[in-house]
KOLNU-563412 format. One record per residue (C-alpha): residue in three letters; x, y, z. Coordinates in steps of 0.05 Angstrom, whole numbers, plus 32768, in hexadecimal, padded with zeros to 4 digits. Layout:
<nodes>
+------+------+------+------+
: type :    x :    y :    z :
+------+------+------+------+
:  Ala :    X :    Y :    Z :
...
+------+------+------+------+
</nodes>
This chain:
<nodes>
+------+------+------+------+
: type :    x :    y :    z :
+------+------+------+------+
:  Unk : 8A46 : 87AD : 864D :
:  Unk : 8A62 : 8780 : 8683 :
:  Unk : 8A8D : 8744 : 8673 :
:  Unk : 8A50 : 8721 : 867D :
:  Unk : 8A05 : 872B : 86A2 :
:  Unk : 89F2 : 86FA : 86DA :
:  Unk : 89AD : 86EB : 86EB :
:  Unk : 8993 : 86C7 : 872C :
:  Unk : 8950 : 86AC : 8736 :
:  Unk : 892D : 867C : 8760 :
:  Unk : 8917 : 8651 : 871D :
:  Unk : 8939 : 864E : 86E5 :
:  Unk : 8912 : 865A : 869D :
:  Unk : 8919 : 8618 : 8671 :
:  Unk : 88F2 : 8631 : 8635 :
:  Unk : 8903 : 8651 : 85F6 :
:  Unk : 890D : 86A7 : 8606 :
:  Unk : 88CB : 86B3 : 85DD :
:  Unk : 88A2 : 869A : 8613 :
:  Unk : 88A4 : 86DD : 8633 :
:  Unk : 88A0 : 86F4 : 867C :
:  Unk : 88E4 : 8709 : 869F :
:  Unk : 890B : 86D8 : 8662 :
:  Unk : 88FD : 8709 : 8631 :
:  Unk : 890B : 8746 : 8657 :
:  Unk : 8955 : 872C : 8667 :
:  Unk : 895C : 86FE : 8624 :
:  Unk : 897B : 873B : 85FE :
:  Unk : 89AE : 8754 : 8638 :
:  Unk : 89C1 : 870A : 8641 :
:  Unk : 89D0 : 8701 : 8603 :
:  Unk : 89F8 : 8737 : 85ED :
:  Unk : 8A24 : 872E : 8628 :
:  Unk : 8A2F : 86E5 : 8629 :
:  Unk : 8A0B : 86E0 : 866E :
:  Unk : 89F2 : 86A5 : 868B :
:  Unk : 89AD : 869C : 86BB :
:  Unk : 89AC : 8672 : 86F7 :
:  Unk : 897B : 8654 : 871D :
:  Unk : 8955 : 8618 : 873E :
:  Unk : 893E : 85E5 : 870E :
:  Unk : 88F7 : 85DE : 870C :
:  Unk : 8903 : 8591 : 8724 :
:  Unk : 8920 : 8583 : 876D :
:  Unk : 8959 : 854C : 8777 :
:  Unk : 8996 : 854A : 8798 :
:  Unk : 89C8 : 8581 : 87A0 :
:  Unk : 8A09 : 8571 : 878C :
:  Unk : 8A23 : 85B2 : 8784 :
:  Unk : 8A2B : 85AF : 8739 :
:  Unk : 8A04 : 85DF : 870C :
:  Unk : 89E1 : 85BA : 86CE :
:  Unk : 89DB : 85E1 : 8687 :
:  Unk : 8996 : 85E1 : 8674 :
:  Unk : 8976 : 8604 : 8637 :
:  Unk : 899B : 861F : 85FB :
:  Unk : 89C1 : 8656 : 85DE :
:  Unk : 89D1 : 8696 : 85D6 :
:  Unk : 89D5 : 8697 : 8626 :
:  Unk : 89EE : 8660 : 864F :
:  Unk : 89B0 : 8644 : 8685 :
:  Unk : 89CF : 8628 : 86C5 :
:  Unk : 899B : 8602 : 86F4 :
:  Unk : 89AD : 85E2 : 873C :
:  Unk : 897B : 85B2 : 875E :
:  Unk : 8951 : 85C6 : 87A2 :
:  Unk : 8946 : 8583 : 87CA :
:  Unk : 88FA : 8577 : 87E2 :
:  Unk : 891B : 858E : 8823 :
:  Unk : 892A : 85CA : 8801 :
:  Unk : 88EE : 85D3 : 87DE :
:  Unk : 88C4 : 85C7 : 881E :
:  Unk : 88EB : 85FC : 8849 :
:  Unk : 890B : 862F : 881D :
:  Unk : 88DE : 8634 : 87E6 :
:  Unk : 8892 : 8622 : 8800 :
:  Unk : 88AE : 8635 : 8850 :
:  Unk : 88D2 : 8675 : 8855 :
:  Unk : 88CD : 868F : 880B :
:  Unk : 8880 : 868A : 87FC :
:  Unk : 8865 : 867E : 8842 :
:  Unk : 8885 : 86B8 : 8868 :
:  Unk : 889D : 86E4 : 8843 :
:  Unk : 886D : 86E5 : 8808 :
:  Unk : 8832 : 86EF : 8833 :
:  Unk : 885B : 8721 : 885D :
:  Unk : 8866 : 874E : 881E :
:  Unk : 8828 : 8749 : 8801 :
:  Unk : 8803 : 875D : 8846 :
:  Unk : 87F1 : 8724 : 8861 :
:  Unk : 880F : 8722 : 88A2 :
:  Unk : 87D5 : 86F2 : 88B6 :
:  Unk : 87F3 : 86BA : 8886 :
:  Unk : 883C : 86BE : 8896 :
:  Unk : 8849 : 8683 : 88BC :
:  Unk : 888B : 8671 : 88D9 :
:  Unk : 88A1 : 8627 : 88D9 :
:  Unk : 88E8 : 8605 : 88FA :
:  Unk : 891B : 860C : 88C4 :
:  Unk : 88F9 : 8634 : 888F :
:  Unk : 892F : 8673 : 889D :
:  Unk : 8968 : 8642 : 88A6 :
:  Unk : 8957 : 8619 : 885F :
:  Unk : 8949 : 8665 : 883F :
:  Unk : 899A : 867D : 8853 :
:  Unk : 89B5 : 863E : 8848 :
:  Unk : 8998 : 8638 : 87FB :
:  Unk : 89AE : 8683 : 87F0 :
:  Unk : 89F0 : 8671 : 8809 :
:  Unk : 89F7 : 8632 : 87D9 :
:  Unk : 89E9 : 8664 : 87A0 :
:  Unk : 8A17 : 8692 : 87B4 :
:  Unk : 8A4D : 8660 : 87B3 :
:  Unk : 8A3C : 8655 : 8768 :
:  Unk : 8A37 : 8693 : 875A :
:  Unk : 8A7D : 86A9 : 8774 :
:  Unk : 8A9D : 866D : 8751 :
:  Unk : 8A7D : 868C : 870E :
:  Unk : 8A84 : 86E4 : 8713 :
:  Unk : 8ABD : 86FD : 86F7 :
:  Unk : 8ACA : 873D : 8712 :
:  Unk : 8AAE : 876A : 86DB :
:  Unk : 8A6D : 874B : 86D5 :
:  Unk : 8A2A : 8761 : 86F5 :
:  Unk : 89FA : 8737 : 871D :
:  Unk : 89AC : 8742 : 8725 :
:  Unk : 898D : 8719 : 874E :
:  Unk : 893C : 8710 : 8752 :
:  Unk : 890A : 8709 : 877E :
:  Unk : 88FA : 86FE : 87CC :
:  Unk : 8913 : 86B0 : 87C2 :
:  Unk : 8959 : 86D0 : 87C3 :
:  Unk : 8961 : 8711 : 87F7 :
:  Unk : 8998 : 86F8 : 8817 :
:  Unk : 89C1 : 86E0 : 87D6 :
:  Unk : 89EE : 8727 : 87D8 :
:  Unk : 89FD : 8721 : 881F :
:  Unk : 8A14 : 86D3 : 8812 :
:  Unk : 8A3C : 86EE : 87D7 :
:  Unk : 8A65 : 8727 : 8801 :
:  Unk : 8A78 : 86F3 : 882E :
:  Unk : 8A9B : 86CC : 87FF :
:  Unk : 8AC3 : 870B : 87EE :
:  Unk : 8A95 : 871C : 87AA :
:  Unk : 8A9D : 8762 : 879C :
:  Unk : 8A77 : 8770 : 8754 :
:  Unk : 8A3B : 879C : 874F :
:  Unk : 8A00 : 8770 : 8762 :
:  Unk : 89BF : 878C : 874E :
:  Unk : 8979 : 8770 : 876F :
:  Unk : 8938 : 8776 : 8756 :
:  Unk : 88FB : 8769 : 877F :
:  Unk : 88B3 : 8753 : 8752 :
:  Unk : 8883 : 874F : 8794 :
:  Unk : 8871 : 8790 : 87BE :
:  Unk : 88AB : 87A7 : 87F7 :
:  Unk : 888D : 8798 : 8832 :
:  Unk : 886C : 87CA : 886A :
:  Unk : 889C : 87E4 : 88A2 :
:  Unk : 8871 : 87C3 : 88D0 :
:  Unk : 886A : 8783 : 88B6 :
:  Unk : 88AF : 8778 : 88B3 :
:  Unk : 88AE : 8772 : 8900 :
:  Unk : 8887 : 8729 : 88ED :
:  Unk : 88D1 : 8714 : 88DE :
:  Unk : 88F5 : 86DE : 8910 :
:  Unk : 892B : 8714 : 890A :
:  Unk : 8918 : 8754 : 88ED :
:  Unk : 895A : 877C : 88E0 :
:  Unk : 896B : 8748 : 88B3 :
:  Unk : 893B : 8761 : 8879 :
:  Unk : 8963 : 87A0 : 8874 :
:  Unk : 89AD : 8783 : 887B :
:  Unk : 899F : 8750 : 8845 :
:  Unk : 8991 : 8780 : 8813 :
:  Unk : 89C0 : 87B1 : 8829 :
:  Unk : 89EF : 878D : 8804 :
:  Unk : 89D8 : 8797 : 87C0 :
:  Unk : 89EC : 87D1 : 879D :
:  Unk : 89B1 : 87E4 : 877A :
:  Unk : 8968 : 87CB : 8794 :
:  Unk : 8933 : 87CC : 875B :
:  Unk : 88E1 : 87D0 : 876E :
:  Unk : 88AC : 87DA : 874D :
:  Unk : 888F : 8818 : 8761 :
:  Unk : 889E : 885A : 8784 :
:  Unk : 8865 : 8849 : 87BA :
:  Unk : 8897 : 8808 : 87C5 :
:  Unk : 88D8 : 883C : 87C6 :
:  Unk : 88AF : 885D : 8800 :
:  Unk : 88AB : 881E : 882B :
:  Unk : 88F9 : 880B : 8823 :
:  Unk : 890C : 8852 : 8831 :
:  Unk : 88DD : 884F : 886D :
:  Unk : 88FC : 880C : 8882 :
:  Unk : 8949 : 8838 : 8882 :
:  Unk : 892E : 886D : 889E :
:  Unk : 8915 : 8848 : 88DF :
:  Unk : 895A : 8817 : 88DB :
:  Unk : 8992 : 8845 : 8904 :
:  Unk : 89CE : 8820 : 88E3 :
:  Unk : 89AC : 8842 : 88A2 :
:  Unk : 89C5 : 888A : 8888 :
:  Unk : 89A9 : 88B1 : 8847 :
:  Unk : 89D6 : 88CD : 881A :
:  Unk : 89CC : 8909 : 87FA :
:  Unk : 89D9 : 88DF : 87AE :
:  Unk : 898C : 88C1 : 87C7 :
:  Unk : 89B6 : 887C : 87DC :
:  Unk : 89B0 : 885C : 8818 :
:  Unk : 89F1 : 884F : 8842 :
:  Unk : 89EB : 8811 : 8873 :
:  Unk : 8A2A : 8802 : 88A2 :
:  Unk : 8A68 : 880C : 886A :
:  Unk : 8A36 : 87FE : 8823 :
:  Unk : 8A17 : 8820 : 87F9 :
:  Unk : 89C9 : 8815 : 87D2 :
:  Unk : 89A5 : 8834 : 87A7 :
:  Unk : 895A : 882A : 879E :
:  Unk : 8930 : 8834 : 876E :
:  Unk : 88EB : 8828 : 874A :
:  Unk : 88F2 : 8803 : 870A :
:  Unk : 88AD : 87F3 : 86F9 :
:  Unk : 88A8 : 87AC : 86CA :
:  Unk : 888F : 87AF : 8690 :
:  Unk : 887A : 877A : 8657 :
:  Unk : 8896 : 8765 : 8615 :
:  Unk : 885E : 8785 : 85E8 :
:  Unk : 886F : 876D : 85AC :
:  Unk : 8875 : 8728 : 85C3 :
:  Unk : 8834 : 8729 : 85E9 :
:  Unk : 8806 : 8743 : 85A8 :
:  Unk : 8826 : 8715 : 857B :
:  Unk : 87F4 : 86D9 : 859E :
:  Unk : 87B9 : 8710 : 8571 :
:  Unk : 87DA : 8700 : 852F :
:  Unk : 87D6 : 86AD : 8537 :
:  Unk : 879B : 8696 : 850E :
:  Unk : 8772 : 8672 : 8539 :
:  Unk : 8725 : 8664 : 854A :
:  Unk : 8702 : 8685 : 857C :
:  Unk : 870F : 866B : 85C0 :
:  Unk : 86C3 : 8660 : 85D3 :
:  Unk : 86AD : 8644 : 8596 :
:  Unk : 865B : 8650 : 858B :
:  Unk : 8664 : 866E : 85CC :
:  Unk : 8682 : 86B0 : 85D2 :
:  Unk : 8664 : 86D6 : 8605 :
:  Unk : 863F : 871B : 85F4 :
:  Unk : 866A : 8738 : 862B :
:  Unk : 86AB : 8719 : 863D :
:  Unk : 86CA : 872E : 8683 :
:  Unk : 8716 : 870F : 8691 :
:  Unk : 873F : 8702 : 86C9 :
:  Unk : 8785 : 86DA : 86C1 :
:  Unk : 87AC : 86D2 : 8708 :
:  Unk : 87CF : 869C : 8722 :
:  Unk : 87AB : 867B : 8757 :
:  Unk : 87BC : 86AC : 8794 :
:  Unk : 87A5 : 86C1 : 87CF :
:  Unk : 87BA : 86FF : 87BC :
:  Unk : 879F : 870F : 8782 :
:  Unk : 8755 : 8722 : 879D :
:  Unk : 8734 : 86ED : 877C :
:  Unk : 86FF : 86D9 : 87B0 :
:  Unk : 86E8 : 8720 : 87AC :
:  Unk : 86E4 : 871F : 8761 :
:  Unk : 86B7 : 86EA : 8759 :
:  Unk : 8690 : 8707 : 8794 :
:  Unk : 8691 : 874D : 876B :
:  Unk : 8674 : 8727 : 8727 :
:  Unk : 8641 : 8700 : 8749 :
:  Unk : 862F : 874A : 8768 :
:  Unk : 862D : 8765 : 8723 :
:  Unk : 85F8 : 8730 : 870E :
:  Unk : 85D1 : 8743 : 873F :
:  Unk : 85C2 : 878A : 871F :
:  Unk : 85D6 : 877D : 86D0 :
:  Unk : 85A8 : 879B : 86A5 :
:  Unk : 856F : 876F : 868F :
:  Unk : 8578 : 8737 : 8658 :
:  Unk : 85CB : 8745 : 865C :
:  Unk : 85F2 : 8705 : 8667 :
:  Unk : 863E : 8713 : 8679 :
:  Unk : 867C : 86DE : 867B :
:  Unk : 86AA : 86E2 : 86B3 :
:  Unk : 86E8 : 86B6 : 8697 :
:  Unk : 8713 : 86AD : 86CC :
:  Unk : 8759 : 8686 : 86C2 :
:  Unk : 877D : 8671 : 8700 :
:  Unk : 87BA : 8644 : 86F8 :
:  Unk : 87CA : 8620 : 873B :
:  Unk : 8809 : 8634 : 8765 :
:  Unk : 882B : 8621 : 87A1 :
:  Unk : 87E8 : 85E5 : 87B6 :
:  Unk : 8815 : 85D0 : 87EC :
:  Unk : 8807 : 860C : 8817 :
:  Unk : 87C9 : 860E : 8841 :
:  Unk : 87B3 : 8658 : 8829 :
:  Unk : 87B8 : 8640 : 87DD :
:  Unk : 878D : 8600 : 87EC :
:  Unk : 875D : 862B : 8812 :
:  Unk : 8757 : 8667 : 87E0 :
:  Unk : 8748 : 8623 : 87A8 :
:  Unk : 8701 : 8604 : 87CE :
:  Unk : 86E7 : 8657 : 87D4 :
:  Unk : 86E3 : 866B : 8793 :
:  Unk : 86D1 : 8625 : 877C :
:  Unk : 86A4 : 8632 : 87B1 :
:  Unk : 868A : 8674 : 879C :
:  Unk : 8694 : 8661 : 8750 :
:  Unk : 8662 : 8635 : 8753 :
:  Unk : 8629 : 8655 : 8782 :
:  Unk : 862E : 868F : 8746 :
:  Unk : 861F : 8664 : 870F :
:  Unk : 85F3 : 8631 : 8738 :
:  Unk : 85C0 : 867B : 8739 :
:  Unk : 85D0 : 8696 : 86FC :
:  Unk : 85DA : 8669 : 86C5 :
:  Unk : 85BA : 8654 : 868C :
:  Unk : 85B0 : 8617 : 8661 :
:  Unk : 85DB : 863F : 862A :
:  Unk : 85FD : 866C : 865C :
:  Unk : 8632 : 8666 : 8688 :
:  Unk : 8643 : 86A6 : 86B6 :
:  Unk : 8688 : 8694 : 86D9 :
:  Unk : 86BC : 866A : 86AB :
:  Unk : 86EA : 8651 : 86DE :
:  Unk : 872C : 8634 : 86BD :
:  Unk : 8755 : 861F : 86F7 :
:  Unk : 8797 : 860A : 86C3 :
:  Unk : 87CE : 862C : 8698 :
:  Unk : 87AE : 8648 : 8655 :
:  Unk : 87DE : 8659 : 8620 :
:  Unk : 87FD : 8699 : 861E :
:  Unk : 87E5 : 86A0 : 85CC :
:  Unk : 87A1 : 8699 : 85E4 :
:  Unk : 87A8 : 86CA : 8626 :
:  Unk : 87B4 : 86FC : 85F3 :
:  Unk : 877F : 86EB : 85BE :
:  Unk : 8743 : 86E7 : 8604 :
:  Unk : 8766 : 8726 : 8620 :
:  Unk : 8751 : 873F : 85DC :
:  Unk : 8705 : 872F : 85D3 :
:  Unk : 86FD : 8743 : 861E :
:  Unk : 86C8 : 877F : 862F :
:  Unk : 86F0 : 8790 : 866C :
:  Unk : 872C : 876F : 8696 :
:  Unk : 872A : 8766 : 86E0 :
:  Unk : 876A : 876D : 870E :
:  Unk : 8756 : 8770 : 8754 :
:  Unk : 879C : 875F : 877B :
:  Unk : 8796 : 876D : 87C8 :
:  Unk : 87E0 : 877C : 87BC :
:  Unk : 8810 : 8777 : 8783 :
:  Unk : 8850 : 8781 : 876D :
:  Unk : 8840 : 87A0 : 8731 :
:  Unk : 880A : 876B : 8700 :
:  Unk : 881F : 8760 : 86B9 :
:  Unk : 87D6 : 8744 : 86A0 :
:  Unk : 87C0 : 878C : 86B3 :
:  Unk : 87F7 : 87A6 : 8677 :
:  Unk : 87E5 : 8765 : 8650 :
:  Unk : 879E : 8775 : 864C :
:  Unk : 87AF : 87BE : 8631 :
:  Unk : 87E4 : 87A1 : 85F7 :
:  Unk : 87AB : 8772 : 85E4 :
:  Unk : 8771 : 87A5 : 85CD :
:  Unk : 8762 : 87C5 : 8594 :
:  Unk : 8777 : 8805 : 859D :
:  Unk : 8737 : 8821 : 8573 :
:  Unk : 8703 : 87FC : 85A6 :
:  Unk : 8721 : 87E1 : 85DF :
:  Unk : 8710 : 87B8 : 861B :
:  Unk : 8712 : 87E1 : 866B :
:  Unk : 8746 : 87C7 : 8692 :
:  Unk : 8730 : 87CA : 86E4 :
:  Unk : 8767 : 87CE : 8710 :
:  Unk : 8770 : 87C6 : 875A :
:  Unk : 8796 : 87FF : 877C :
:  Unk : 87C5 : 87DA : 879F :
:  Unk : 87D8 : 87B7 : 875C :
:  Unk : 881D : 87D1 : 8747 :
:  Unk : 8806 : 87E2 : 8705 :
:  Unk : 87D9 : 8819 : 8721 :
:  Unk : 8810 : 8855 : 8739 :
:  Unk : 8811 : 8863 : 86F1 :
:  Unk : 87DA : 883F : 86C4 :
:  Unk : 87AD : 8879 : 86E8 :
:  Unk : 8779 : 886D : 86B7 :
:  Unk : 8762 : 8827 : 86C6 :
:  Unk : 8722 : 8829 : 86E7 :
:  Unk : 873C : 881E : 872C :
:  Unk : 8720 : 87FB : 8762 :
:  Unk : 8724 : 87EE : 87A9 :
:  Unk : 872A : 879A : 87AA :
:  Unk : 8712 : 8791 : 87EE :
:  Unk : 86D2 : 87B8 : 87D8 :
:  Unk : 869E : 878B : 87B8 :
:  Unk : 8671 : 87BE : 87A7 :
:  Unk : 86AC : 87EE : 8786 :
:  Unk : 86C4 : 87B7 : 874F :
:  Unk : 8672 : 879C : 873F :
:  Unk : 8673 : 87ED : 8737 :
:  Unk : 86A7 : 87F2 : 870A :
:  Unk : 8692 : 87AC : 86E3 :
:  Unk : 864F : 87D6 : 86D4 :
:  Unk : 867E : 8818 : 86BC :
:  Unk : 86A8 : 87EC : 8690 :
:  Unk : 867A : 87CA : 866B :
:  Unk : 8653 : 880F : 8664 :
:  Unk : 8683 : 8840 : 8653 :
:  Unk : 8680 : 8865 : 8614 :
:  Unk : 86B5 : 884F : 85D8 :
:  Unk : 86D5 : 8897 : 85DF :
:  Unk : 86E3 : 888D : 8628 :
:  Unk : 86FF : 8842 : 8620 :
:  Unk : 872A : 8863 : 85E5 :
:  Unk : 8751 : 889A : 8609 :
:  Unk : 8754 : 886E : 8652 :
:  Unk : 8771 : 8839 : 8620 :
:  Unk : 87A3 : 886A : 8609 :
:  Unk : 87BF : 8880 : 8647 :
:  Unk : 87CE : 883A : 8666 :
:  Unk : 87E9 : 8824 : 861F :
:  Unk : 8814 : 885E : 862E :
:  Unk : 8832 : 8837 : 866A :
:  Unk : 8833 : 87FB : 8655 :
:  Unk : 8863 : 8811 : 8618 :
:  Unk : 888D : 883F : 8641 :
:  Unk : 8898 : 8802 : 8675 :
:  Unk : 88AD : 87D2 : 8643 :
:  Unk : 88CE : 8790 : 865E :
:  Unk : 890A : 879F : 862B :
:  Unk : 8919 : 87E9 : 8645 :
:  Unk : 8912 : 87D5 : 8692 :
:  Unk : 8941 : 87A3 : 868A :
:  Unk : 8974 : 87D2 : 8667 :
:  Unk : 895E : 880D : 8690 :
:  Unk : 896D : 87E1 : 86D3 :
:  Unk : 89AD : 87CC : 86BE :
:  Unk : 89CA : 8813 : 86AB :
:  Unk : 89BD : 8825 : 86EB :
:  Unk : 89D6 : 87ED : 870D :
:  Unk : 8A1D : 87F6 : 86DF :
:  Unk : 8A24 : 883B : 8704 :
:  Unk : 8A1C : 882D : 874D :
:  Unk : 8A5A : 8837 : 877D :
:  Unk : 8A7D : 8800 : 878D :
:  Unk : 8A90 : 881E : 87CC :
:  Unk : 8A85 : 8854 : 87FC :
:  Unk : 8ACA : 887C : 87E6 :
:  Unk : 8AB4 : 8877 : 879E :
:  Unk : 8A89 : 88B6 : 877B :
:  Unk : 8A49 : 88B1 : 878D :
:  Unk : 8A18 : 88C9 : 874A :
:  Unk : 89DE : 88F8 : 8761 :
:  Unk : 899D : 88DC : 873E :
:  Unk : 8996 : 88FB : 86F5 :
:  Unk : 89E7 : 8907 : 86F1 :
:  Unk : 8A27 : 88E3 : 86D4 :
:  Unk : 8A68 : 88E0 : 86EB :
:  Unk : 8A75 : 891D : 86C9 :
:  Unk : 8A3F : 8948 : 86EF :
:  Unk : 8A20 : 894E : 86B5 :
:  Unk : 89CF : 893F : 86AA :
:  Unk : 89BF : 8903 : 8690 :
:  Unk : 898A : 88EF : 8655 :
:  Unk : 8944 : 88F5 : 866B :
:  Unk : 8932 : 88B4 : 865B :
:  Unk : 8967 : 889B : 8692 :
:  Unk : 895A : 88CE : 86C3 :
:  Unk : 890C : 88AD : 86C6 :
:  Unk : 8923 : 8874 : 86EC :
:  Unk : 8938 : 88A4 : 8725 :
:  Unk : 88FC : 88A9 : 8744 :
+------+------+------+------+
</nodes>
């Protein structure tokens, strides 16, 4: 272990490590090395160029404040409305404003300041997310040599999108600079190795690294994973049933933030298709939760009137006196009760146009009973479906294709739902959020420093020797 383990995010987590997500994938390895996390604090204010403890022990929480200048141009401008849309496909949404790119370097390079003033030369760094692409380049600058390890949780973008850029190149020299670039999936691998391969300052090693200019990366899929235990624990709470006198005789679920993204419009669409040709006297639930996110861009506000929109022309033709078809919850629901819903749910839908990787799709699978479980549906493009190959998977711009497989799910024989069960739960516990986090750092702690040092061949030590199996997986 290093002297200690530096994380980097765009927002720093203020709650206790139990509340799961990325906190308890990195709570142990922070821990145990005395690390420390870093990262924007979730209120703005002035930037004085201090870092401010927040949270508690047994790993120090260090939060600096983005200014509503900041949070206008670098988070909401150049962070979530170019190049989130960019990676996710949506070249159409990508829209480029004055100063978005200049407030996106100059945050990284506040960060990076920080961050040199805290690395001692032994420790590692891992940064996260698209917020901060540019944070190892800042870093080299100011003459920070440690291993610096980046992991991106949204899909690499498309060779061709990248040309959507103000100035392209830049994509591939900022993360040049890491040592070891973490995605979620091979398919992603593909589309960085594509991006190198068209880039002529780029040359392929025969170690499987990429050499740009006079550095060296690796890259690798590292698919995330979720903390099982934790999640399933939310089952054991004694609590009354969520719907009261009402508990559907079929419960569908869909749990999303409120994204464009995220295939919702088509969803609802699908369901209200799915009424349409339900057998006689049946009467489904569609819960849908859909926390808010990002309201001050145009595409969120837009995405919010449609499927209140379409929400309500399904239930204004369907309902009931005693029977509601859609449940639209458009708020945070607590993550006890995700589990407990995720649970009594027939079948779970996860229709992303595109997706990093979707934890409610592994969520839903840790939350049945093994002996007669729910049918998790799952988009194609979502992350999760490379290797959960036993979802029912759809096509999410299809309509017809996810009312389909709404009819399968809720049809399909016990036997069926048993073994499909068995094979994602499969994933889900070989992707655990505890090993990826472990698994990420090992191979981070053995990436050259430099081009005149050893290169390792994937599935070798520095002996020449093979390694364990289990490590060798990550080497895909």
């Amino acid at each position: 272990m290093p002297s200690k383990l530096i994380v980097v995010s765009n927002r720093i987590p203020m709650g206790d490590s139990s509340s799961g997500g990325l906190v308890v994938a990195l709570h142990d390895v922070l821990a145990r090395s005395g690390g420390l996390w870093v990262g924007a604090h979730p209120d703005t204010g002035s930037d004085d160029g201090t870092l401010e403890l927040v949270g508690s022990e047994p790993y120090r929480r260090l939060a600096f404040r983005l200014s509503e200048t900041d949070l206008k141009n670098y988070y909401l401008g150049f962070s979530n409305s170019v190049l989130w849309p960019l990676c996710h496909r949506r070249g159409d949404l990508v829209d480029h404003q004055p100063g978005f790119e200049e407030a996106y370097r100059a945050v990284n390079r506040r960060i990076a300041l920080r961050i040199a003033e805290l690395a001692d030369p032994d420790d590692l760094v891992w940064v996260h997310d698209y917020h901060l692409l540019p944070l190892a380049y800042e870093l080299r600058s100011l003459g920070v040599r440690n291993r610096i390890g980046f992991f991106l949780h949204i899909p690499f973008p498309a060779l061709g999108d990248l040309s959507m850029l103000a100035n392209p190149e830049d994509f591939a020299e900022w993360i040049s600079h890491y040592n070891l670039l973490g995605l979620q999936t091979r398919g992603d691998v593909a589309r960085c190795l594509e991006m190198y391969r068209a880039d002529p300052r780029a040359e392929f090693l025969p170690s499987g690294c990429v050499r740009f200019r006079d550095r060296i990366t690796s890259i690798r899929s590292f698919p995330i994973g979720i903390d099982v235990e934790g999640f399933r624990a939310g089952l054991l709470e004694e609590e009354d049933c969520p719907f009261a006198q009402e508990k559907p005789e079929a419960l569908i679920i869909g749990v999303d933030r409120l994204d464009y993204t995220k295939g919702l419009l088509n969803r609802f669409r699908a369901f209200g298709r799915y009424l349409e040709t339900r057998p006689e006297g049946t009467r489904p639930c569609f819960l849908q939760i859909a926390p808010p996110s990002r309201e001050k861009v145009q595409a969120y506000q837009d995405i919010t009137r449609e499927l209140e929109e379409i929400s309500g022309h399904i239930n204004g033709a369907y309902a009931e006196i005693d029977w509601t078809p859609i449940r639209y919850i458009h708020r945070n629901v607590e993550r006890k009760s995700l589990a407990r819903l995720h649970n009594m749910a027939q079948a779970c839908l996860v229709t992303s146009l595109a997706d990093g990787m979707n934890l409610v799709a592994k969520e839903f699978v840790a939350a049945q009973d093994p002996g007669d479980p729910g049918v998790l549906i799952l988009s194609r493009f979502a992350g999760a479906a490379e290797d959960m190959t036993e979802a029912l998977q759809v096509n999410p711009y299809d309509v017809e294709d996810i009312a389909a497989a709404i009819r399968q799910a809720l049809a399909m024989p016990k036997l069926e739902r048993v073994a499909r069960h068995r094979a994602c739960m499969d994933v889900v516990e070989d992707t655990e959020s505890s090993v990826w986090a472990k698994t990420f750092l090992k191979v981070l702690g053995k990436c050259p420093l430099s081009l005149t040092e050893k290169l390792l061949t994937p599935g070798k030590d520095s002996s020449g020797t093979e390694e364990a199996e289990s490590d060798a997986e990550v080497h895909r």
